[in-house]
C-alpha positions in Angstrom: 119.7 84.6 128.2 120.3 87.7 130.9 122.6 90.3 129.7 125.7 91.1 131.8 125.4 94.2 134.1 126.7 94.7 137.3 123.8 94.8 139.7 125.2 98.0 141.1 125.2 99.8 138.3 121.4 97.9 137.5 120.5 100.0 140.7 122.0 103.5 139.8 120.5 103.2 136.0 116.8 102.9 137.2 117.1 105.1 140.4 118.7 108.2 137.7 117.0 106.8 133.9 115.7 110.7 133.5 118.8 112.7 134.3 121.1 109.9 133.0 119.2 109.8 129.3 119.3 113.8 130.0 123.1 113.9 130.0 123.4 111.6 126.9 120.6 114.2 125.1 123.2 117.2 125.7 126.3 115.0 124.9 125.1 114.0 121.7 124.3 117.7 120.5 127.6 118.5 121.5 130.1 116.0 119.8 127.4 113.7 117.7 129.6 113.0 115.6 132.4 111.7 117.8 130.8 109.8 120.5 131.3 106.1 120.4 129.4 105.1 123.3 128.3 106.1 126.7 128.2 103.5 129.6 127.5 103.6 133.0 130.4 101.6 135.0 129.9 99.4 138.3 131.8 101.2 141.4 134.7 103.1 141.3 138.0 101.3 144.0 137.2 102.3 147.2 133.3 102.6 146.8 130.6 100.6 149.1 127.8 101.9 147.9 126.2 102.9 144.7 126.4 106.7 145.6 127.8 108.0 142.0 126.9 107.2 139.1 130.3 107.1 136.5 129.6 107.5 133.3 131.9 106.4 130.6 132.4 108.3 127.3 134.5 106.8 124.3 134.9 109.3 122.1 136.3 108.4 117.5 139.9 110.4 117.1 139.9 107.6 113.8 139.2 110.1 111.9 139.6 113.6 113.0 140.3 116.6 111.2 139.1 119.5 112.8 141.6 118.9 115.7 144.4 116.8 116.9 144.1 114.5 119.4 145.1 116.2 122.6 142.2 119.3 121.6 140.2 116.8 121.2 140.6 115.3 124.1 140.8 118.4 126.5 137.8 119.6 124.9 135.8 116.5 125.2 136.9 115.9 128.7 136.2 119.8 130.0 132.4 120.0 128.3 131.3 116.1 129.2 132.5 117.2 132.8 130.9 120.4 132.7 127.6 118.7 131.3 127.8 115.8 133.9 128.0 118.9 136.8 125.0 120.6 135.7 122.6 117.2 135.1 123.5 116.2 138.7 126.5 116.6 141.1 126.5 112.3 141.8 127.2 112.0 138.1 131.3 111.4 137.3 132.8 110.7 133.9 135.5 109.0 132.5 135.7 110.2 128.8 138.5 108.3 126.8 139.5 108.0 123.2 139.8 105.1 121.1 143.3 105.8 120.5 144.0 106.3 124.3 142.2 102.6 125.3 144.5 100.7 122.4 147.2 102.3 124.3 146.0 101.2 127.4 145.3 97.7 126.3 148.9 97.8 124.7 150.6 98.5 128.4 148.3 95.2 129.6 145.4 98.0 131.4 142.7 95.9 131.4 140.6 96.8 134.4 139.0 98.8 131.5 137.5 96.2 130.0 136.2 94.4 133.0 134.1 97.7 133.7 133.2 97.6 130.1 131.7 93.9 130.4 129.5 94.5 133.7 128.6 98.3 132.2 124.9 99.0 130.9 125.0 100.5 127.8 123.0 103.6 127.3 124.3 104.9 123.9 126.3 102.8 121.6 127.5 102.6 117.7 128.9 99.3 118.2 131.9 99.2 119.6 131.3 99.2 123.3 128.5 96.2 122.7 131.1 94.2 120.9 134.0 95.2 123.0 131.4 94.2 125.9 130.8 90.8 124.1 134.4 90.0 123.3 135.3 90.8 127.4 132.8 88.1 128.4 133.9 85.6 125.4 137.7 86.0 126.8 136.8 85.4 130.4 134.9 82.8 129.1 137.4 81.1 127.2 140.2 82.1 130.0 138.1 80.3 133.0 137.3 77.0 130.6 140.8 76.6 129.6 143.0 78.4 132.2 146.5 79.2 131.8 146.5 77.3 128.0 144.9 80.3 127.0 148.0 82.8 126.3 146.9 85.9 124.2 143.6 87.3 123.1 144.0 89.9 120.2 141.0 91.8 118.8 141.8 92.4 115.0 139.9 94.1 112.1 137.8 97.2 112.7 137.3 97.0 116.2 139.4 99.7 117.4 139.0 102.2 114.2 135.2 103.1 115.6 133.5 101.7 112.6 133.0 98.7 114.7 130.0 96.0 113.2 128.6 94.3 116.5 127.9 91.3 113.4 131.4 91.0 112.6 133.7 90.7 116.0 137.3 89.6 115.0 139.0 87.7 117.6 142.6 85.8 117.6 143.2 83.0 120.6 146.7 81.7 120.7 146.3 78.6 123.2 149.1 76.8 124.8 149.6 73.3 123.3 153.7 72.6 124.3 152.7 70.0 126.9 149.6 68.1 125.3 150.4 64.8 125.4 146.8 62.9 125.0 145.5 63.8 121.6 147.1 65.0 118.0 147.6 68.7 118.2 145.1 68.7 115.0 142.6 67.4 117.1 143.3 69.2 119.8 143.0 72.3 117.3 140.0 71.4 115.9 138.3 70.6 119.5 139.7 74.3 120.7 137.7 76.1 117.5 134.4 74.0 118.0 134.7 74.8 121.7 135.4 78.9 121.4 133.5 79.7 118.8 130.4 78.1 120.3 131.6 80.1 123.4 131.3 83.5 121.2 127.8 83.2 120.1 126.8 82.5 123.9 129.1 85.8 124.5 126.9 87.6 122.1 123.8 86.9 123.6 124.9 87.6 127.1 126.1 90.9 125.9 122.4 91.6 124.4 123.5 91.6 121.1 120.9 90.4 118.8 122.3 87.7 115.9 126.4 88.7 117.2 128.7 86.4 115.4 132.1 85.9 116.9 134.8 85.8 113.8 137.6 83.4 116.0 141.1 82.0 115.0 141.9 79.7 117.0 145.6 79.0 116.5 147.9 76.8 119.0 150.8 78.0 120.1 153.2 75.6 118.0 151.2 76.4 114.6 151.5 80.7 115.3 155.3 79.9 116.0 155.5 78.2 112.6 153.1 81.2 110.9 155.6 83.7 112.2 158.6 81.7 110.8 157.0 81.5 107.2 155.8 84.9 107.1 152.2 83.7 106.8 150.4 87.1 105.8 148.0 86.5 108.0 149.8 86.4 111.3 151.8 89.1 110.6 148.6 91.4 110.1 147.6 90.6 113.3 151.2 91.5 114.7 150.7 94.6 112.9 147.0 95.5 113.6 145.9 93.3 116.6 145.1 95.2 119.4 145.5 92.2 122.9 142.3 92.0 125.4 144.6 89.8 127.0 148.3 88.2 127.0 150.7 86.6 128.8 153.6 88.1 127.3 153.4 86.2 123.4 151.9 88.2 121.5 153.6 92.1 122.8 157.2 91.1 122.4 156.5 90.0 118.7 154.4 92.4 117.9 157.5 95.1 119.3 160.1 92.9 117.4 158.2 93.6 114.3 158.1 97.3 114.9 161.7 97.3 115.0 162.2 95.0 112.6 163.6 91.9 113.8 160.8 89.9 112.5 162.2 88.8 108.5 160.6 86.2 106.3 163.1 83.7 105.8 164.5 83.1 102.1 162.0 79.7 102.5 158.8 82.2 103.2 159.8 84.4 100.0 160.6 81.6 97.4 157.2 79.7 99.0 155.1 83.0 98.7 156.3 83.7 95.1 155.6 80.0 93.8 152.5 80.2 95.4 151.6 83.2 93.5 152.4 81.3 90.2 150.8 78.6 91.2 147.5 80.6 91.9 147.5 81.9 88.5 148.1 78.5 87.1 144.8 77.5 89.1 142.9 80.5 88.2 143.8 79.9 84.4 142.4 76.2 85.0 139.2 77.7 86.8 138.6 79.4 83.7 139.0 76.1 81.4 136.7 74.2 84.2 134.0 77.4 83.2 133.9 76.3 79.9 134.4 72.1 80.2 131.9 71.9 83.3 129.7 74.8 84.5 128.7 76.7 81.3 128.1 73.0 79.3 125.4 72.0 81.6 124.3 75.7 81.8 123.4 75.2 78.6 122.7 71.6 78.1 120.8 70.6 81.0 117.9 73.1 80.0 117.8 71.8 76.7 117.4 68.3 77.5 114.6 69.2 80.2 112.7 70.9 77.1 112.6 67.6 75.4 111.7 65.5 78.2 108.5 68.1 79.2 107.6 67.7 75.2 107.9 63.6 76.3 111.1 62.6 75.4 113.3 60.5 78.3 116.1 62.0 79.0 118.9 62.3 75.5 122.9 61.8 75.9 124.2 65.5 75.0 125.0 64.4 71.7 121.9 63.5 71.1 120.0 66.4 72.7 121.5 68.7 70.0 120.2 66.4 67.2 116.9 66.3 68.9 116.6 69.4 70.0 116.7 70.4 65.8 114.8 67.8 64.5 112.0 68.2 66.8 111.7 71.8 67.7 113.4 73.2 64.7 112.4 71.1 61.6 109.5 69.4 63.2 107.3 71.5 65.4 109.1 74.9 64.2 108.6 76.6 67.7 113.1 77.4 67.3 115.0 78.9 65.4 118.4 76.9 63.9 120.7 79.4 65.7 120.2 78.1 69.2 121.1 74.8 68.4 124.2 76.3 66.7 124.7 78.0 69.9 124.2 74.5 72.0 126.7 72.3 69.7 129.2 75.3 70.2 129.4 75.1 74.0 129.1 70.9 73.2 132.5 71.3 71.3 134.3 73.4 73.8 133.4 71.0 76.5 134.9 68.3 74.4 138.2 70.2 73.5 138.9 71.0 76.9 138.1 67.7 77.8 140.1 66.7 74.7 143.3 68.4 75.9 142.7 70.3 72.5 141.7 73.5 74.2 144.5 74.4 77.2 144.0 78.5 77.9 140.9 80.5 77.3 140.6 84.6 78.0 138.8 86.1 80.0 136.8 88.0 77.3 136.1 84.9 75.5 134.4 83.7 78.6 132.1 86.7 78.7 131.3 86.1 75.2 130.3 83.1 75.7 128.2 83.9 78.6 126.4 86.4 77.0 125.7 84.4 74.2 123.9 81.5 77.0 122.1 84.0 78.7 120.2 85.2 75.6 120.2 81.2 74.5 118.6 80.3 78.3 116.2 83.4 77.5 115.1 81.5 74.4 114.7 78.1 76.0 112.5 79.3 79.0 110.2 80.7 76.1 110.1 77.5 73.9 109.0 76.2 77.8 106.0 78.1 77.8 105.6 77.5 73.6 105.6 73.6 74.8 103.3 74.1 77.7 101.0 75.7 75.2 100.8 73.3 73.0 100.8 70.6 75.5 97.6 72.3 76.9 96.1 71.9 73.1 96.6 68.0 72.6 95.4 67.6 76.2 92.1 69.6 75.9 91.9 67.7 72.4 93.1 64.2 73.7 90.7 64.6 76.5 87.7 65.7 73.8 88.3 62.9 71.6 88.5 60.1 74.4 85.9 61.2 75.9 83.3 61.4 72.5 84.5 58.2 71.8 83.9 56.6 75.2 80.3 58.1 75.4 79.7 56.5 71.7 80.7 53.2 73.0 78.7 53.4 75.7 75.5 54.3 73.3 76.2 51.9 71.0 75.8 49.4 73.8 73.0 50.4 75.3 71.1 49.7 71.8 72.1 53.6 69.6 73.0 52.9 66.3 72.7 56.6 65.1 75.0 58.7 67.3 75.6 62.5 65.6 79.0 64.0 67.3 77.2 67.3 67.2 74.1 65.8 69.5 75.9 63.4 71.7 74.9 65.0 74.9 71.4 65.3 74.2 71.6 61.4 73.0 73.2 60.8 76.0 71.1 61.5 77.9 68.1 60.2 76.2 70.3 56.8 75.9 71.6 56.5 79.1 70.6 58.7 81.7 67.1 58.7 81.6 66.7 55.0 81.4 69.0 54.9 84.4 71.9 53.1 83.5 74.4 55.8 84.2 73.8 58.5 86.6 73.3 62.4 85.2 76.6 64.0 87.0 78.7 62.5 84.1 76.1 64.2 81.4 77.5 67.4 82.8 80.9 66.4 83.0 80.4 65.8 79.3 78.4 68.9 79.1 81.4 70.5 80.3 83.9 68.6 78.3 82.7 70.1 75.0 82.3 73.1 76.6 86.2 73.2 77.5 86.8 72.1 74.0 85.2 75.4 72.3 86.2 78.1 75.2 90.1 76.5 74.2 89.1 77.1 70.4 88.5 80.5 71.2 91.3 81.4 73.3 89.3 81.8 76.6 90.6 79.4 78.5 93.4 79.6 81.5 95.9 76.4 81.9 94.2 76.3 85.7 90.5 75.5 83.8 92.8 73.4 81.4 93.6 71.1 84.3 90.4 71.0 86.0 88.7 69.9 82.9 91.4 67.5 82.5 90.6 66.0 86.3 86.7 65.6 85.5 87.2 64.1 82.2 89.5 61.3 83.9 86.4 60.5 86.2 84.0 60.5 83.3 86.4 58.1 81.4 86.9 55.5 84.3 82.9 55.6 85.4 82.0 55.3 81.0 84.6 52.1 80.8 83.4 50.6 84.5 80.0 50.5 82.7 81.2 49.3 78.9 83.0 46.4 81.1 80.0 45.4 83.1 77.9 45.8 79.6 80.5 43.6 77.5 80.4 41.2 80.2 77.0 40.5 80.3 76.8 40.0 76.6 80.0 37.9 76.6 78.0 35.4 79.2 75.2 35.5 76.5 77.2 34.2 73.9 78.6 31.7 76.3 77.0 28.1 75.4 78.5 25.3 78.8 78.1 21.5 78.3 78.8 18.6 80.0 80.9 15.8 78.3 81.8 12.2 80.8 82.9 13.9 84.0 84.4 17.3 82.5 82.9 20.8 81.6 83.5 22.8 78.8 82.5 26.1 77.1 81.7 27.9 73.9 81.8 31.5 73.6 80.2 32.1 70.0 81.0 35.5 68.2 80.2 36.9 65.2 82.7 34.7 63.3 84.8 32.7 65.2 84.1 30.5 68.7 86.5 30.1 71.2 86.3 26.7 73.0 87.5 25.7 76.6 87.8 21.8 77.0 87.8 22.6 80.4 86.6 25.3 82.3 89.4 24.4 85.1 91.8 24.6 82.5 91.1 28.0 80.7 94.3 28.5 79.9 94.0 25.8 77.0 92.0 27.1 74.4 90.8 26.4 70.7 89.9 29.0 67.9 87.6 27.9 65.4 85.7 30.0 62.3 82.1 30.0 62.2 80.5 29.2 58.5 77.1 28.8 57.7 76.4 27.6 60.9 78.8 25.3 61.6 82.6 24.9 63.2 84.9 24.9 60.9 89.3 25.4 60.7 89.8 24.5 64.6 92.9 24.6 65.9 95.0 25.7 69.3 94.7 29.0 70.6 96.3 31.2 74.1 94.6 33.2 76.9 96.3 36.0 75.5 94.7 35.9 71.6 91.5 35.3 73.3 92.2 38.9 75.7 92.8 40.5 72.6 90.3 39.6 70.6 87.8 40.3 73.2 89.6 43.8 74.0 88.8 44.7 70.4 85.5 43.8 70.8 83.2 46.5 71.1 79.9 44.5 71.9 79.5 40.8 70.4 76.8 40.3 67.7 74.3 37.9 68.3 74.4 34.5 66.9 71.8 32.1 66.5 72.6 28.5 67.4 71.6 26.1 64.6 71.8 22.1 65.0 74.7 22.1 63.0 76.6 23.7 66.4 75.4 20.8 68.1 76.8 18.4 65.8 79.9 19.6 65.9 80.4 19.6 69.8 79.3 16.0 69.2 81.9 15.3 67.2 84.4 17.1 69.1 83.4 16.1 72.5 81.5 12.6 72.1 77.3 12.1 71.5 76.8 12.1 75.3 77.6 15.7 75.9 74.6 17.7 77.4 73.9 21.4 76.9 73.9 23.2 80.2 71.3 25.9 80.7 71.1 28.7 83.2 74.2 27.0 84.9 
């Protein structure tokens, strides 16, 4: 968005740039210390034509001690003049104080600030940018909303020359005696949203970066009431507030309170002392909410995370203290018996208060309490890292273990009986990759699985290579049981024995020592367990699909068993003497 100068005073600054940035040079070795700002102003009354340049010089008498005010500003005046004459004849000043402008913008002279909004700023502290910004928010705010707008008062530092172009304090008083459409709080709350979006557009316009407008808006019927009730507030402002702008509201009260014809009423004083008891009583229950709310779950909530990272779902808080001793105390020893002391003491305050048993607390006992927490949290976040550790450990060895055991299986299938732990790669590799039935890139994620395992032993391993090694085992793991399944399965259909019986087809799958039989293989559902003696069927009786998926999830790979006659006979008498055996079917 453009900043606001004059297009006059656009012309005059780039014609004179090297003689004007010469006068601000000499100015600012003169009275560093005191100069405000320097502007340069659009045409003075009467001008056609940029011919001078004026040149505007606010000068701090905040703070002066080397001087009173009128040497101060004779001095000031006579030397900026006498520099002005000798950088160029065109060049004419206007050198105020800040005291002399409040005046001025007490006795409603405020022409000064229009030249201040269209003015290009060529040295500034902040109080010219954000006098510059507020002068453009105000005509703003007067064009959108006309005569409703009544005073415009600049409080806070503003007119003490410490002024913070990031913290511009504005008061609007706005007319509302003849609304008559909306609720005067929604006509207040519509007035705020509308001027303060107003004052960061007024910042930017005014060119200054991240300017954040600080407005009150306050109707007219709500400052009225303020002023009755002695609100603190407004009678700051009537104190302190310094108008950009009024139509006679906020100068008369401002002089009645000089002279003292402004009084709280006996209903302001008995309403400002009860609400100074009653802020006690709130701060006293603060304190108590410290204790029965935010320091409980400063303490608690940690706690119960620590369980649920060692794999516990999340405890009640009565039972994360019990927990937290039997596990990390008594069990795993990684804590010392103090810190659950520490935890059941904040448990019991939280209770009393909540109790009604504990009603005022100090604030000293607060900040023994909070010192105590601290060093407790300081503990936890270390038995974090202990659990991490040894999280780390029964990974790498859960891993390990799955993984030896996995690669045995998958031996044992392919024909190994005698599998050494110490040689399982080497036997691996022998068993199963070189006769092609699994593929070499898992013999050197094994490789690096036992690897992993003794670089942990050892201490030379980081939690990243923890997880990593973690990630390729779980590949390993789901290639090793895709290939145990397709092994198990192809024996299972080995053992398999169909037949025919009338119209129906049935199955028996022959184990080691029992046979499962399926009347019918649309049916498989309804199955029968029987024992297998000597050769024949013996103890039948009803089984489920689910004793049959466990037994054969047990099963590492079924033994072979030879059919005798005997088999035969007993299908016979189970299933009739004109059942046929099915082969290769």
């Amino acid at each position: 968005m453009e900043v606001v100068v004059s297009e006059d005073v656009k012309k005059k600054v780039e014609k004179h740039k090297d003689k004007i940035n010469k006068f601000k040079k000499a100015v600012l070795q003169k009275f560093d210390k005191y100069v405000i700002g320097i502007g340069v102003f659009p045409l003075l009354k009467g001008e056609t034509e940029p011919k001078t340049v004026n040149l505007f010089i606010l000068i701090d008498d905040y703070d002066s001690k080397k001087m009173n005010k009128l040497e101060l500003r004779e001095k000031t005046i006579t030397v900026v003049e006498g520099i002005a004459k000798t950088t160029d004849p065109l060049f004419k000043t206007e050198t105020m104080l800040i005291s002399d402008l409040k005046e001025a913008m007490y006795d409603a002279k405020w022409d000064i600030l229009s030249d201040i909004g269209n003015c290009a700023l060529i040295y500034d502290k902040g109080m010219l940018g954000a006098l510059k910004a507020a002068e453009i928010h105000k005509n703003m705010s007067v064009k959108k909303f006309e005569r409703y707008i009544l005073s415009y008062i600049a409080v806070g530092s503003l007119f003490r020359g410490d002024a913070n172009y990031n913290d511009i304090d504005v008061f609007v008083v706005v007319d509302d005696t003849d609304v008559k459409r909306m609720p005067r709080i929604e006509l207040k709350d519509k007035l705020r949203a509308i001027i303060q979006g107003m004052g960061l557009q007024a910042g930017q316009m005014a060119g200054l970066k991240g300017a954040q407008f600080h407005v009150q808006t306050y109707i007219l019927t709500d400052f009225w009431e303020s002023v009755k009730d002695a609100n603190p507030v407004i009678f700051t402002m009537l104190r302190d507030g310094v108008p950009l702008f009024d139509r006679g509201v906020f100068m008369p009260w401002k002089l009645l309170l000089k002279m003292g014809r402004i009084k709280p009423s006996q209903e302001a004083i008995d309403m400002n002392m009860e609400l100074g008891e009653r802020l006690v009583q709130r701060t006293r229950a603060k304190l108590l909410s410290i204790i029965g709310e935010d320091l409980f779950y400063a303490a608690m909530n940690p706690a119960q995370a620590a369980l649920m990272l060692y794999g516990i779902p999340p405890p009640t808080p009565k039972e994360t203290v019990k927990l937290l001793d039997e596990i990390f105390v008594k069990k795993e020893k990684l804590l010392e018996k103090k810190y659950v002391t520490v935890l059941e003491k904040v448990r019991q305050y939280y209770k009393d208060v909540e109790h009604g048993k504990i009603t005022t607390i100090k604030g000293k006992d607060i900040d023994s309490l909070l010192d105590m927490i601290e060093d407790y949290l300081k503990r936890i976040r270390k038995l974090f890292d202990q659990i991490d550790k040894k999280n780390e450990r029964e990974s790498i060895l859960n891993t390990y273990d799955t993984c030896i055991a996995i690669a045995r299986d998958s031996l044992y299938l392919s024909g190994e009986k005698k599998i050494s732990v110490t040689k399982i790669d080497e036997i691996f590799k022998k068993g199963l990759v070189e006769k092609g039935l699994i593929p070499e890139k898992y013999l050197r994620i094994l490789k690096s699985v036992i690897k992993t395992k003794k670089e942990y032993d050892r201490g030379k391993l980081s939690k990243q290579e923890v997880i990593k090694a973690n990630k390729e085992a779980k590949v390993f793991i789901t290639a090793l049981v895709d290939y145990i399944q397709r092994q198990k399965s192809i024996e299972l259909e080995r053992a398999k024995v169909r037949f025919k019986y009338g119209k129906e087809y049935g199955e028996v799958l022959l184990l080691d020592k029992v046979a499962f039989i399926t009347n019918n293989i649309k049916e498989r559902d309804k199955i029968d367990i029987a024992d297998i003696k000597n050769g024949r069927l013996v103890n039948l009786k009803k089984s489920s699909l689910e004793e049959f998926e466990k037994y054969i999830a047990k099963l590492t790979i079924p033994s072979r068993v030879f059919i005798k006659e005997t088999i035969f006979e007993d299908l016979k008498s189970l299933f009739g003497k004109d059942i046929h055996i099915l082969v290769n079917y």
